[in-house]
N, C-alpha and C positions, 0 to 999 in steps of 0.2 A: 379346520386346516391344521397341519403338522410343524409344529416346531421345527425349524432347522439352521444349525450352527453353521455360521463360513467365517470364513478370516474377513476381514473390514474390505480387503483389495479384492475380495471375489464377490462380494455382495454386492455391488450395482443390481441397480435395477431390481432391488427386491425391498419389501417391505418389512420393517422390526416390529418385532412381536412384545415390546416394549419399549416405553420411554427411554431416552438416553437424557443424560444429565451434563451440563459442564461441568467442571471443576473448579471454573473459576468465574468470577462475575464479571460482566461487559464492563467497560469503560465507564466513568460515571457522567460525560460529556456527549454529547450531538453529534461532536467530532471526531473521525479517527485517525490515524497516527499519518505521516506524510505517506501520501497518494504517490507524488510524483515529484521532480523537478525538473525545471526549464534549465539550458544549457546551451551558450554555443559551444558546435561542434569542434570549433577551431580552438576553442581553452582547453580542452579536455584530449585531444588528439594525443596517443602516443604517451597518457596517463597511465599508470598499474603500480603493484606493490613496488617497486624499485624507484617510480619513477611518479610518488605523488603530485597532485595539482592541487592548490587551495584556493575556491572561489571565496566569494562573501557572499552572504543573504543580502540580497538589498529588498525583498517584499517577502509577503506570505500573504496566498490567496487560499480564503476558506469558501467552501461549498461551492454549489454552480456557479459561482461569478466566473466569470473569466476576464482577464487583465490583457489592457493593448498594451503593454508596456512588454518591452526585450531585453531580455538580461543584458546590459554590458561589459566590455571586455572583461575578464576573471571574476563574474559574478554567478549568482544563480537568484529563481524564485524559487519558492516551496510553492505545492499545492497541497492542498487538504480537501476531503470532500467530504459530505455529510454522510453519517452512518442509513442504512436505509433501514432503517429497522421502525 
């Protein structure tokens, strides 16, 4: 089969005719950086550059668990989840 050069955004769906390498090493932890966070809607409404809002962390949930607990007025959780590697 023939060698053929594309730019990275036109090669879908094709196979490389070598290895690629990182450049940098993974994480040295299970876990990676914040997933996501919980929020009400109603503390953050009408938030942006001009017009910050400051919650507090009152948890941090790592991997599958998941918490019954709801952020309280001007708070947040963090989520985290397990790298799948």
């Amino acid at each position: 089969m023939e060698v053929e050069e594309k730019p990275l955004l036109k090669a879908m769906g094709r196979v490389s005719a070598e290895d690629a390498h990182a450049g940098i090493d993974p994480p040295p932890s299970a876990i990676s950086g914040p997933h996501g966070y919980t929020v009400r809607s109603t503390d953050i409404k009408g938030a942006g550059r001009a017009t910050p809002v400051t919650l507090t962390i009152v948890e941090t949930v790592r991997g599958q668990i998941f918490t019954a607990s709801r952020p309280n007025p001007r708070s947040l959780v963090k989520l985290f989840r397990l790298n799948c590697s």
